[in-house]
PDB file of N, CA, C and O in Angstrom:
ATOM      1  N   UNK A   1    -123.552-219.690 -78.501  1.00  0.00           N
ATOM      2  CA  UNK A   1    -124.152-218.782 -77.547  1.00  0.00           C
ATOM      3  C   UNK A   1    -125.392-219.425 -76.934  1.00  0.00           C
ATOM      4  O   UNK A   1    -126.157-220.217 -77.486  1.00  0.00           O
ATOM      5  N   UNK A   2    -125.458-218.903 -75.592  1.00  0.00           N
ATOM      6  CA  UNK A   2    -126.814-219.829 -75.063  1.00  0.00           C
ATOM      7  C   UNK A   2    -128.230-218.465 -75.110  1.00  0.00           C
ATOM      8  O   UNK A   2    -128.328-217.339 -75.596  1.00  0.00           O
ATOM      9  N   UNK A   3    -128.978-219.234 -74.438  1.00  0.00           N
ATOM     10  CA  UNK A   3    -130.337-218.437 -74.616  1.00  0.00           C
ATOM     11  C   UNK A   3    -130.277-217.212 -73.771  1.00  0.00           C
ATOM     12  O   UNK A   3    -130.924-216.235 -74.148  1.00  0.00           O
ATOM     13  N   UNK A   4    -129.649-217.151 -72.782  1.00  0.00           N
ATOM     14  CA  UNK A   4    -129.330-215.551 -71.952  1.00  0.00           C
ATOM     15  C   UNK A   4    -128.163-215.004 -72.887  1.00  0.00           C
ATOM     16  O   UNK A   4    -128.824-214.027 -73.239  1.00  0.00           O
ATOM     17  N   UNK A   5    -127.398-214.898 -73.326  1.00  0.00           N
ATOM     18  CA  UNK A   5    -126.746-214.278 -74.424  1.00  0.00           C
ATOM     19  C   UNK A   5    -126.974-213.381 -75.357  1.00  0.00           C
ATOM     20  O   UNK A   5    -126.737-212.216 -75.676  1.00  0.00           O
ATOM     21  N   UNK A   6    -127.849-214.921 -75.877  1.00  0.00           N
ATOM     22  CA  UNK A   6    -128.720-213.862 -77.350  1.00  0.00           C
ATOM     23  C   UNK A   6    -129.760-212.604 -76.627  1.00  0.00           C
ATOM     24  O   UNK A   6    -129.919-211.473 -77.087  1.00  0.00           O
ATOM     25  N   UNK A   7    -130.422-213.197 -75.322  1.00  0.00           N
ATOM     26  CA  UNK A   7    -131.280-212.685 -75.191  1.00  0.00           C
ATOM     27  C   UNK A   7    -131.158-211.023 -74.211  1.00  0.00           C
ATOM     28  O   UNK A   7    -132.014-210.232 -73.815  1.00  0.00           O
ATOM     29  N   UNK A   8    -129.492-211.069 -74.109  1.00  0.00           N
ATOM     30  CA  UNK A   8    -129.173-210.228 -73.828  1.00  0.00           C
ATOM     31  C   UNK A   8    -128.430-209.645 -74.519  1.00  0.00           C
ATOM     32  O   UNK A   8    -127.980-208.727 -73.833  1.00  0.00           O
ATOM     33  N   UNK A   9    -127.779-209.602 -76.039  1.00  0.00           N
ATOM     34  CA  UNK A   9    -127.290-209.172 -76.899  1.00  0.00           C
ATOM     35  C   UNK A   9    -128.865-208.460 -77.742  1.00  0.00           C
ATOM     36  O   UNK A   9    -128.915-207.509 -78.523  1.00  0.00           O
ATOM     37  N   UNK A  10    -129.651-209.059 -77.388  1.00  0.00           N
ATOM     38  CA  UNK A  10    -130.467-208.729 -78.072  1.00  0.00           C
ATOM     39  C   UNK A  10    -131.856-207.159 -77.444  1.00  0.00           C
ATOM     40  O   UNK A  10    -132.856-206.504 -77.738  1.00  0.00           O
ATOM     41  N   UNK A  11    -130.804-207.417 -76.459  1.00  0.00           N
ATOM     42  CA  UNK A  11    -131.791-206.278 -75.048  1.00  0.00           C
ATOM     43  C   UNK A  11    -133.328-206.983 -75.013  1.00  0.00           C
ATOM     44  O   UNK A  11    -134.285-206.238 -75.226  1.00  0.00           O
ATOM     45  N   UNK A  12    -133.553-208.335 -74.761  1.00  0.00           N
ATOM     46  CA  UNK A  12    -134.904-208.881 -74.691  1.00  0.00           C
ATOM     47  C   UNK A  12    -134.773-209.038 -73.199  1.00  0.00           C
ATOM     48  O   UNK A  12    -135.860-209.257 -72.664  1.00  0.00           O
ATOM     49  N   UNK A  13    -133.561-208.979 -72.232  1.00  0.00           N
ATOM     50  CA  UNK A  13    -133.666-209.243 -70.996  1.00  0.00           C
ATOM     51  C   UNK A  13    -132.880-207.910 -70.107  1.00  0.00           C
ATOM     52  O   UNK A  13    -131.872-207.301 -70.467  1.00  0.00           O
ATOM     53  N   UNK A  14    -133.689-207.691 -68.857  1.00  0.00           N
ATOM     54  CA  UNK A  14    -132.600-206.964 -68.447  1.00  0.00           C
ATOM     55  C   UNK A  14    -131.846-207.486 -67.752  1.00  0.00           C
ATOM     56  O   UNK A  14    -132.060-208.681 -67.548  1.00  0.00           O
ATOM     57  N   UNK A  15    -130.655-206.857 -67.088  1.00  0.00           N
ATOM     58  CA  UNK A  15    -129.583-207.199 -66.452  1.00  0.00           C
ATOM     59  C   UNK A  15    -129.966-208.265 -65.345  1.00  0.00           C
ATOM     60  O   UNK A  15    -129.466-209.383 -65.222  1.00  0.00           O
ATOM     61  N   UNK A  16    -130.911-207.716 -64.600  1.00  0.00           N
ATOM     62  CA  UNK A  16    -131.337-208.445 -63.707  1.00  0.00           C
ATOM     63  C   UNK A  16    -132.460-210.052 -64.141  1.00  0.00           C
ATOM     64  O   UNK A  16    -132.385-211.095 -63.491  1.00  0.00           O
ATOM     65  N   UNK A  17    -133.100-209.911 -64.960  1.00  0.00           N
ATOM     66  CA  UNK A  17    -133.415-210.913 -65.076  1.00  0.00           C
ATOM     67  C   UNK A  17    -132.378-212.418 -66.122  1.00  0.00           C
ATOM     68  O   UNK A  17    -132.495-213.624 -66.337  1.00  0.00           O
ATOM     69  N   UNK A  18    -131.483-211.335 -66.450  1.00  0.00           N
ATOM     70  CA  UNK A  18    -130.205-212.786 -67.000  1.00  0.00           C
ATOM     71  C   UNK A  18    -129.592-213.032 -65.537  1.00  0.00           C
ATOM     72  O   UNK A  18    -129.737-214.202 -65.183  1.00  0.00           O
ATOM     73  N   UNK A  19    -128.983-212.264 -64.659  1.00  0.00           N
ATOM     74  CA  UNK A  19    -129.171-213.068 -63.679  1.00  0.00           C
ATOM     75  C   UNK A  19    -129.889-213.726 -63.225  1.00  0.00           C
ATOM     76  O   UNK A  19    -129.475-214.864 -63.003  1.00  0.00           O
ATOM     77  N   UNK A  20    -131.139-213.449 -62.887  1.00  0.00           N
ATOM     78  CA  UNK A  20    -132.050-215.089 -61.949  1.00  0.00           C
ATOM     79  C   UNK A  20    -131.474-215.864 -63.269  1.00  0.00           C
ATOM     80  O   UNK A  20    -130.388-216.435 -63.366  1.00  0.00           O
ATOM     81  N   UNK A  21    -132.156-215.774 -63.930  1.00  0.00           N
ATOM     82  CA  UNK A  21    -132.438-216.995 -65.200  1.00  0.00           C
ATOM     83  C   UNK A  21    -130.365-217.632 -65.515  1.00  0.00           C
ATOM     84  O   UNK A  21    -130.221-218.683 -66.139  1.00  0.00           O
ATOM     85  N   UNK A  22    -129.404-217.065 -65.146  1.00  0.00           N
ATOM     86  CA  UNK A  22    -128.422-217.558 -64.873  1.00  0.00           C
ATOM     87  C   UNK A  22    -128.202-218.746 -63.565  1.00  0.00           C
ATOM     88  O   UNK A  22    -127.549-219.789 -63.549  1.00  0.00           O
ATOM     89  N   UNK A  23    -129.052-218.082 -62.509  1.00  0.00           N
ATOM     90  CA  UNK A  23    -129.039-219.168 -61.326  1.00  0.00           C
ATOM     91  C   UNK A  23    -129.526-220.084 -61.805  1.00  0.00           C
ATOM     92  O   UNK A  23    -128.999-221.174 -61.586  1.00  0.00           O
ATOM     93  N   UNK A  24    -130.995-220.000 -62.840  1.00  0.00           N
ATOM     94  CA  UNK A  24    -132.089-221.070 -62.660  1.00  0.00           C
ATOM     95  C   UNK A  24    -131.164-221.755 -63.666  1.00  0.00           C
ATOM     96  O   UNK A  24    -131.263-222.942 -63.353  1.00  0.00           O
ATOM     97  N   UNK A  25    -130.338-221.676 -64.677  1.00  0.00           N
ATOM     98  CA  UNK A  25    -129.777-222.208 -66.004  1.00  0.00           C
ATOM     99  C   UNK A  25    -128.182-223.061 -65.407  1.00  0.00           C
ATOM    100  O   UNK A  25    -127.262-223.573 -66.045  1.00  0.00           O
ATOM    101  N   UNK A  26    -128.380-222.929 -64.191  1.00  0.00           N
ATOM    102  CA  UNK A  26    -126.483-223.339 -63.819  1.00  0.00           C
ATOM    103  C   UNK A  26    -126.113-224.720 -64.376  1.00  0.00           C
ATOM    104  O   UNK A  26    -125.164-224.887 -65.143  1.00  0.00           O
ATOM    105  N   UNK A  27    -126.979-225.773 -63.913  1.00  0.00           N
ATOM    106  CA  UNK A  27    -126.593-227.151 -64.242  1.00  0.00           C
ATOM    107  C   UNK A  27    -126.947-227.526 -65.290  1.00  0.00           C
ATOM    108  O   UNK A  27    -126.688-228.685 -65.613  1.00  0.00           O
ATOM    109  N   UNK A  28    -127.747-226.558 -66.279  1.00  0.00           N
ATOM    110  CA  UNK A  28    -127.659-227.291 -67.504  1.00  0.00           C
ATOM    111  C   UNK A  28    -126.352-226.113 -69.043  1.00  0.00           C
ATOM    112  O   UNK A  28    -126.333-226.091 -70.274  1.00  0.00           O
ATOM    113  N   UNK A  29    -125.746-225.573 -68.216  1.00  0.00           N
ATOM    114  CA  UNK A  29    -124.463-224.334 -68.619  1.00  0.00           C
ATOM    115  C   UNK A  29    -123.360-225.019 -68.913  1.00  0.00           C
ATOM    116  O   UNK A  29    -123.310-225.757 -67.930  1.00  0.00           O
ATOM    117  N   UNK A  30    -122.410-225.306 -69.591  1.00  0.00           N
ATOM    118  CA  UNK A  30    -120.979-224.981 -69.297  1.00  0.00           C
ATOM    119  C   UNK A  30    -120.449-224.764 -68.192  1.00  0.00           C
ATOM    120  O   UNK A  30    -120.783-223.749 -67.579  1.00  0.00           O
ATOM    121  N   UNK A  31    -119.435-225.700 -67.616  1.00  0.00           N
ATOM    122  CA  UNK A  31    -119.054-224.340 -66.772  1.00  0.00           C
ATOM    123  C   UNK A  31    -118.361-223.447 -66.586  1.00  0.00           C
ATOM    124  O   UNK A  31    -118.514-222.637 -65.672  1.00  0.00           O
ATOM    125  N   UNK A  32    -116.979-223.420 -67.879  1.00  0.00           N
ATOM    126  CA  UNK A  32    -116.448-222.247 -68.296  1.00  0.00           C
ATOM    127  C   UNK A  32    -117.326-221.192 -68.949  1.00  0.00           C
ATOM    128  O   UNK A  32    -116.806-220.080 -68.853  1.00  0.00           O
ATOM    129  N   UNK A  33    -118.924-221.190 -69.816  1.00  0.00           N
ATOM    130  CA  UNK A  33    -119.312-220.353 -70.203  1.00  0.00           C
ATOM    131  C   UNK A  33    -119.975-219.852 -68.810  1.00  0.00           C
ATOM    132  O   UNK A  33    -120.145-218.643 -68.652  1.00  0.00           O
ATOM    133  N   UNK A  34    -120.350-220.765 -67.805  1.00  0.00           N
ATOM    134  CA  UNK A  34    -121.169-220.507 -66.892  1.00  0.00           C
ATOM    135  C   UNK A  34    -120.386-219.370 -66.245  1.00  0.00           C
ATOM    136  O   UNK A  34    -120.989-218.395 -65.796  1.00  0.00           O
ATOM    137  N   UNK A  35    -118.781-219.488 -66.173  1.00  0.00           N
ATOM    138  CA  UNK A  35    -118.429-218.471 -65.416  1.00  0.00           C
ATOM    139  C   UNK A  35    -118.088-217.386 -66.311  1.00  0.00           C
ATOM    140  O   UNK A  35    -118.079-216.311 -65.711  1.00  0.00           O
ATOM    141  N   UNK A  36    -117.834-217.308 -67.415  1.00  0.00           N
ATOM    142  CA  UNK A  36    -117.932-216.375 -68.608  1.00  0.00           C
ATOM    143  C   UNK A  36    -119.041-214.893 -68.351  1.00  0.00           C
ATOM    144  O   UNK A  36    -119.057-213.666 -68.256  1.00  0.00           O
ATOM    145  N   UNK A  37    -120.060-216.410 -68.331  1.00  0.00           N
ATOM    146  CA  UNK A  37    -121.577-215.462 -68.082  1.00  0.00           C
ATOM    147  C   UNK A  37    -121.711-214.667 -67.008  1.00  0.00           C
ATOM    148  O   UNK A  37    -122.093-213.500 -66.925  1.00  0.00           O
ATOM    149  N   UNK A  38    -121.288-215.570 -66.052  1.00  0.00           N
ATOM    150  CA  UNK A  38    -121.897-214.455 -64.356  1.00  0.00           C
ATOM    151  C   UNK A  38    -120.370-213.284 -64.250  1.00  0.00           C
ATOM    152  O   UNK A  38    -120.671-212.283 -63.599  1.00  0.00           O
ATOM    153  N   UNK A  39    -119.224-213.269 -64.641  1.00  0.00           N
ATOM    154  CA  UNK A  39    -118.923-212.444 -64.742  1.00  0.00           C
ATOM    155  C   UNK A  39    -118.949-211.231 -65.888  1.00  0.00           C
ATOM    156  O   UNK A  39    -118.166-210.312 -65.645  1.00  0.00           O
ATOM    157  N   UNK A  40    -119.686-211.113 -67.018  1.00  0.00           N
ATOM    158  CA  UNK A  40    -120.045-210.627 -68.075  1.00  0.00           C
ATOM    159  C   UNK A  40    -121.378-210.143 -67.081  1.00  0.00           C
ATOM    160  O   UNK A  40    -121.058-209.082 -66.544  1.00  0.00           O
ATOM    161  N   UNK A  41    -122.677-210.541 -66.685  1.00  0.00           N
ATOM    162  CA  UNK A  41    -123.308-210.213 -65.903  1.00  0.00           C
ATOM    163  C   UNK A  41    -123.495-209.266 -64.605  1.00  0.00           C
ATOM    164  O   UNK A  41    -124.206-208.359 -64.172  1.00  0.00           O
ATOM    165  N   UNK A  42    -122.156-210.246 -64.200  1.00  0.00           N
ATOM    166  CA  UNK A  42    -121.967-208.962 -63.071  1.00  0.00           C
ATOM    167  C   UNK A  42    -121.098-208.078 -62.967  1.00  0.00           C
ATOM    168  O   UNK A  42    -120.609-207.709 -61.899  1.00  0.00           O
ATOM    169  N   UNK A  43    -120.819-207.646 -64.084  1.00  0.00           N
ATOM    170  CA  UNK A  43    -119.497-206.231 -64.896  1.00  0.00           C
ATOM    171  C   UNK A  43    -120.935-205.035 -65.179  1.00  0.00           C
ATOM    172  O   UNK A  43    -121.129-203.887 -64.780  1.00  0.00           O
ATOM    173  N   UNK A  44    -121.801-206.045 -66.116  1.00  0.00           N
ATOM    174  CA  UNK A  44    -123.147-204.928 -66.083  1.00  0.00           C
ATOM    175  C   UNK A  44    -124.275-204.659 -64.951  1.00  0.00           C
ATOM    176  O   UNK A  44    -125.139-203.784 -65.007  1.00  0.00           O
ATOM    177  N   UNK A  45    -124.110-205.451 -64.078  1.00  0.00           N
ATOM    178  CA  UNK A  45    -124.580-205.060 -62.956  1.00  0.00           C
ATOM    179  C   UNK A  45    -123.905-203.811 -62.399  1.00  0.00           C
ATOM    180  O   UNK A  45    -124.495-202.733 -62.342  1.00  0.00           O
ATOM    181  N   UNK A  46    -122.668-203.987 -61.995  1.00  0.00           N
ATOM    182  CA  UNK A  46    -122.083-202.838 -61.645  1.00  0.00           C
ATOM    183  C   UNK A  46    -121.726-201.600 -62.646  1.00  0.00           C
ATOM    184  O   UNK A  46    -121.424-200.444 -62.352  1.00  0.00           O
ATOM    185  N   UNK A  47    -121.835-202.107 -63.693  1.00  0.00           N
ATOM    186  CA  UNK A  47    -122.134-200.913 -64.205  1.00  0.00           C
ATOM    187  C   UNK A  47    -123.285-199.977 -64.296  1.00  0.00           C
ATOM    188  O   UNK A  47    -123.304-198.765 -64.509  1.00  0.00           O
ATOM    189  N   UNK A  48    -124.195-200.794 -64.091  1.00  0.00           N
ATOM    190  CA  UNK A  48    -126.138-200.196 -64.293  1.00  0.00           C
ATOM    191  C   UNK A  48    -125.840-199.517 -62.953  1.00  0.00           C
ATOM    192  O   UNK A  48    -125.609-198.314 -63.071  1.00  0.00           O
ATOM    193  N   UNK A  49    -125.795-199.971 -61.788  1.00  0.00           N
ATOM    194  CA  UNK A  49    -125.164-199.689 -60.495  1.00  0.00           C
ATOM    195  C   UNK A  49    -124.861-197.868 -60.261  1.00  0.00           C
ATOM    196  O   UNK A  49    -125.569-196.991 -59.765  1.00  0.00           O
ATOM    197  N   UNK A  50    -123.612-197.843 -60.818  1.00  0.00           N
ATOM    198  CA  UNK A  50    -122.806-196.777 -61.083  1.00  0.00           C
ATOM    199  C   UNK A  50    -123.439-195.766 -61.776  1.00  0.00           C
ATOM    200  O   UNK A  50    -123.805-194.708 -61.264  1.00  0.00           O
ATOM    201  N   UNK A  51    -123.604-196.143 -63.180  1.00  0.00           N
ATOM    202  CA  UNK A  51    -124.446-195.203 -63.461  1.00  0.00           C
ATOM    203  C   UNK A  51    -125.633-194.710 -63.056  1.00  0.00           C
ATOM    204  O   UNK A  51    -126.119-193.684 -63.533  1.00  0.00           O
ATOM    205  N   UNK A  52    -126.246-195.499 -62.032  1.00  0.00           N
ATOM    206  CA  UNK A  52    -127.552-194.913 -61.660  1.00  0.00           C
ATOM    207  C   UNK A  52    -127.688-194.035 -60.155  1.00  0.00           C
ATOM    208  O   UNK A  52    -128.490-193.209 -59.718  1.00  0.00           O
ATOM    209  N   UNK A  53    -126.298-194.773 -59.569  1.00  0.00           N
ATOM    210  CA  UNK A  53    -125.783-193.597 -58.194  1.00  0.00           C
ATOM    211  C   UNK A  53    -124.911-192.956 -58.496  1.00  0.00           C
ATOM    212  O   UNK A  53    -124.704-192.032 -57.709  1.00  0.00           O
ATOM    213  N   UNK A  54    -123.947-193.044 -59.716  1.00  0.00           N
ATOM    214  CA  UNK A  54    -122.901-191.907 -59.479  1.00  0.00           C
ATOM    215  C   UNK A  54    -122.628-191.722 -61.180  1.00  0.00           C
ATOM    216  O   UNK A  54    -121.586-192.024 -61.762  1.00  0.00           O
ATOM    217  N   UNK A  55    -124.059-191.050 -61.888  1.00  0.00           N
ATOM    218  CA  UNK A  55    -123.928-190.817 -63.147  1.00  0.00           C
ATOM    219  C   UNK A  55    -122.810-190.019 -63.909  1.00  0.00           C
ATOM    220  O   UNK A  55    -122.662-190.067 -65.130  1.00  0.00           O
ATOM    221  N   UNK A  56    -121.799-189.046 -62.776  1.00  0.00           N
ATOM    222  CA  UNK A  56    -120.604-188.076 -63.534  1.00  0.00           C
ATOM    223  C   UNK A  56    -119.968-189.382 -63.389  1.00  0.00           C
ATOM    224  O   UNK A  56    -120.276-190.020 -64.396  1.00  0.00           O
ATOM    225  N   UNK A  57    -119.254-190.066 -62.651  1.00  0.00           N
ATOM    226  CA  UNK A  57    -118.087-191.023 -62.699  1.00  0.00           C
ATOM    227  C   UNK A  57    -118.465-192.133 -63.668  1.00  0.00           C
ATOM    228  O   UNK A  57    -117.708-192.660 -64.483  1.00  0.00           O
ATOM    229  N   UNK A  58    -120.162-192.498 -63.391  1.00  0.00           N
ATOM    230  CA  UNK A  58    -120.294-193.265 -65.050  1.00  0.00           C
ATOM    231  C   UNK A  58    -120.100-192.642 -66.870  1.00  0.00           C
ATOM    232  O   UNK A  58    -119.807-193.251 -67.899  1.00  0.00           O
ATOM    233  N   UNK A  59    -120.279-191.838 -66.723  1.00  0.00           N
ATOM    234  CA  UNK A  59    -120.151-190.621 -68.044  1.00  0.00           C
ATOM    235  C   UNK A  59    -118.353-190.453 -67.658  1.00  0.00           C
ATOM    236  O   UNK A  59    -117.853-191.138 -68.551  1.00  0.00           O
ATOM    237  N   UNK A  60    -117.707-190.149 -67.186  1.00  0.00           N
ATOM    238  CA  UNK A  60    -116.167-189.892 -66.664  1.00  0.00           C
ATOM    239  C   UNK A  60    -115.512-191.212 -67.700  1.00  0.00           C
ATOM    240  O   UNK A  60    -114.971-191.249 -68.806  1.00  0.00           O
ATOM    241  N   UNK A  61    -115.829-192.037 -66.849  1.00  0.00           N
ATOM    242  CA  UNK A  61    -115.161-193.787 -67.556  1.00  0.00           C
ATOM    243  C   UNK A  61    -115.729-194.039 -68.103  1.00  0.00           C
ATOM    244  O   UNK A  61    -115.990-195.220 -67.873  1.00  0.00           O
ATOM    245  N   UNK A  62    -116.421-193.563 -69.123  1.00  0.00           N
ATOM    246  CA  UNK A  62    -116.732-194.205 -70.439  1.00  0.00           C
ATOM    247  C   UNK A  62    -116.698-192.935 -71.268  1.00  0.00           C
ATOM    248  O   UNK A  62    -117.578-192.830 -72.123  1.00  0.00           O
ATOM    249  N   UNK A  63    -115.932-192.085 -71.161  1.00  0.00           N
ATOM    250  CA  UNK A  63    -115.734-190.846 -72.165  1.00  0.00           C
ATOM    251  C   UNK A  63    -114.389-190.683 -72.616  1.00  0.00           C
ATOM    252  O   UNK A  63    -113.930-190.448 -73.733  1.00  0.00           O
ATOM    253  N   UNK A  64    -113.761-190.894 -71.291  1.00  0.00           N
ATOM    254  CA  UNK A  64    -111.622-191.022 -71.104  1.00  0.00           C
ATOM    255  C   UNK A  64    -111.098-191.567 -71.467  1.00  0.00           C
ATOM    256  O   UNK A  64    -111.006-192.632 -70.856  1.00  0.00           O
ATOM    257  N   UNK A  65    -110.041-191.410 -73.075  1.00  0.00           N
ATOM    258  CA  UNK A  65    -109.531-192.530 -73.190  1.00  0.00           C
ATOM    259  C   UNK A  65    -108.438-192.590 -72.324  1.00  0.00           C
ATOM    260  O   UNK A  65    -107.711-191.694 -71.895  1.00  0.00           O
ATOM    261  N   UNK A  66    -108.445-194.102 -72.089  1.00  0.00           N
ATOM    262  CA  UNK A  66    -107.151-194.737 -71.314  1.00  0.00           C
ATOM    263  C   UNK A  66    -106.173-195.380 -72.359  1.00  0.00           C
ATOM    264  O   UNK A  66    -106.371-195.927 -73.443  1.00  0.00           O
ATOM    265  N   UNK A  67    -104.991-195.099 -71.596  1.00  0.00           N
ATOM    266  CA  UNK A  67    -103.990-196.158 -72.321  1.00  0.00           C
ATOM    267  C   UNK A  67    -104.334-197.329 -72.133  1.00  0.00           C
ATOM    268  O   UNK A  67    -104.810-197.839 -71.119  1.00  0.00           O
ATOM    269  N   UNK A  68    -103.933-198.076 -73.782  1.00  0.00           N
ATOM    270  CA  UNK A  68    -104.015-199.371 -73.491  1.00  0.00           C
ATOM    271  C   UNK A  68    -103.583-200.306 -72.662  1.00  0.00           C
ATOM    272  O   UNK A  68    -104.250-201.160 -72.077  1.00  0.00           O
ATOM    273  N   UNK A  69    -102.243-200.083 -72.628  1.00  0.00           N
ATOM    274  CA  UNK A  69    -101.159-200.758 -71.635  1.00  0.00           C
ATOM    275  C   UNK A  69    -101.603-200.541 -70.316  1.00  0.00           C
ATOM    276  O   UNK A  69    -102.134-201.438 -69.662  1.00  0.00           O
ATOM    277  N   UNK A  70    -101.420-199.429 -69.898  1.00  0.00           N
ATOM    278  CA  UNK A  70    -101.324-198.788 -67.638  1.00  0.00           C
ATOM    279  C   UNK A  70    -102.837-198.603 -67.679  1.00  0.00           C
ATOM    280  O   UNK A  70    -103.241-198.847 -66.542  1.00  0.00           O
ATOM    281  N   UNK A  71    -104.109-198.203 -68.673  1.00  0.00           N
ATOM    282  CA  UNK A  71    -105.474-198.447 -68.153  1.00  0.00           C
ATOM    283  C   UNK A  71    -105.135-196.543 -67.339  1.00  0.00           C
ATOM    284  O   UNK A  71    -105.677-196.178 -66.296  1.00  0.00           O
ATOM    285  N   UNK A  72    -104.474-195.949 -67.897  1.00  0.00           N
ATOM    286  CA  UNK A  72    -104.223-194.551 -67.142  1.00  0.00           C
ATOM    287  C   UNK A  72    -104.436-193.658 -68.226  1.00  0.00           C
ATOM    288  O   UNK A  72    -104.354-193.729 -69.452  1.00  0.00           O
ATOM    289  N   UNK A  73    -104.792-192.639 -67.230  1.00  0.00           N
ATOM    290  CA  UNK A  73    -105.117-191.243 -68.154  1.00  0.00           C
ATOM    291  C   UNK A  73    -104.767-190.051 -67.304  1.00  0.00           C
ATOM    292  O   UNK A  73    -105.724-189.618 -66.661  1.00  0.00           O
ATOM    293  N   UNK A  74    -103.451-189.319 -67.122  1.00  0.00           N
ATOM    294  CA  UNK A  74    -102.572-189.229 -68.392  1.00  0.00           C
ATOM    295  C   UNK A  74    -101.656-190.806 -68.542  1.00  0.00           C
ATOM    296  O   UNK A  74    -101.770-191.611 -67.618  1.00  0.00           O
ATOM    297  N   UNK A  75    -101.068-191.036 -69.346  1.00  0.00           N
ATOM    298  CA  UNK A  75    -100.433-192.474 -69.396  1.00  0.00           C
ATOM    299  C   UNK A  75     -98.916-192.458 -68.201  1.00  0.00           C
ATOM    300  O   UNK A  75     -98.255-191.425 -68.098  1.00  0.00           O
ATOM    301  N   UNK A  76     -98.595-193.574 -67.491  1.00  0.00           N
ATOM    302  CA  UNK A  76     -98.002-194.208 -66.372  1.00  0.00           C
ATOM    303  C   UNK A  76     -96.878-194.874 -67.454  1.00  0.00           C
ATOM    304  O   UNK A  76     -95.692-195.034 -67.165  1.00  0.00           O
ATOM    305  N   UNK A  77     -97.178-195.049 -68.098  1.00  0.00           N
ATOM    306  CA  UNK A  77     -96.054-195.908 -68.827  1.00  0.00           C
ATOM    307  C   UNK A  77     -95.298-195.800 -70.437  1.00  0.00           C
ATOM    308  O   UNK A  77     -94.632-196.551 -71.150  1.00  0.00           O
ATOM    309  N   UNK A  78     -95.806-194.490 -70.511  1.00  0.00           N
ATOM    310  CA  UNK A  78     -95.296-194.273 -71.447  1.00  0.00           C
ATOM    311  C   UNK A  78     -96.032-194.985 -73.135  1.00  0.00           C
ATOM    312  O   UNK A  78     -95.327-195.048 -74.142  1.00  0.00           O
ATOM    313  N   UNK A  79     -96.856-195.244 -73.126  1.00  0.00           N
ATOM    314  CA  UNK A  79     -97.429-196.081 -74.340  1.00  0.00           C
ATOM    315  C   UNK A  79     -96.820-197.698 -73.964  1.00  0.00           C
ATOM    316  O   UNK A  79     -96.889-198.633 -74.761  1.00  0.00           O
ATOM    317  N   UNK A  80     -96.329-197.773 -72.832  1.00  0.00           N
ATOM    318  CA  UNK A  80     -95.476-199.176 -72.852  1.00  0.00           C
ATOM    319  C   UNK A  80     -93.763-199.362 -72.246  1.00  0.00           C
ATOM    320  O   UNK A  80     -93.144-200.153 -71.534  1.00  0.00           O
ATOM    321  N   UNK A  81     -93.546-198.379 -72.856  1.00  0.00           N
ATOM    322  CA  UNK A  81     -92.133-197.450 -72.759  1.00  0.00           C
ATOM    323  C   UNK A  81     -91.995-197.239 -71.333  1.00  0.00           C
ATOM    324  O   UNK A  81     -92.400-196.240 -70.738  1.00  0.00           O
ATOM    325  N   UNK A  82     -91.373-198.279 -70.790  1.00  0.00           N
ATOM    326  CA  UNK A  82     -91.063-197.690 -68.949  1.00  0.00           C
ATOM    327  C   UNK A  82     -89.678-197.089 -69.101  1.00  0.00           C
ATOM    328  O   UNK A  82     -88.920-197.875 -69.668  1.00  0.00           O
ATOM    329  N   UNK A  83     -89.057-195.810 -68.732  1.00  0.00           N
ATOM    330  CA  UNK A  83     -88.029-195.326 -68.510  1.00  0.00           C
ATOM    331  C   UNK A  83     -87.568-195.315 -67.103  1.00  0.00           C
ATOM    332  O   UNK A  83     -86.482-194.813 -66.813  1.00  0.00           O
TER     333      UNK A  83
END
C-alpha cells in the first residue's frame, strides 16, 4: 500500500486532498496501482458528491440490497436463473 492509501484507510486525508496528492504522486506510483487509485478515488468523489446533493438517493443505494448477479432490486434474473 502506498502513502495515500494508508492515509486514506486511515481517514488522515480527505477525499479531496488524496486526489491533489495523487496528481503530485503520479511518476513516482505504479501504474496499475496508479490507476487502481484514481479510480478508487474517484468512486468516493462521487460518492461524497451524491450524498451531499442528493442525500435520499445516497441513503436509497446504500440501504437496498441488490442482487448479486443483475445489481437489481427486485432481482432481473432470477438469483442467476434466466428463464
Amino acid at each position: 500500500m502506498c502513502i495515500i492509501c494508508i492515509d486514506l484507510e486511515k481517514e488522515r486525508l480527505t477525499v479531496q486532498e488524496a486526489w491533489r496528492n495523487l496528481g503530485e504522486m503520479k511518476n513516482s506510483i505504479e501504474p496499475g496501482h496508479y490507476e487502481e487509485l484514481k479510480d478508487e478515488i474517484s468512486q468516493l468523489l462521487i460518492d461524497e458528491y451524491v450524498k451531499t446533493v442528493y442525500p435520499y438517493v445516497y441513503e436509497m443505494h446504500n440501504t437496498v440490497e441488490l442482487c448479486e448477479t443483475c445489481q437489481c432490486n427486485p432481482c432481473d434474473c432470477h438469483g442467476g436463473f434466466n428463464e
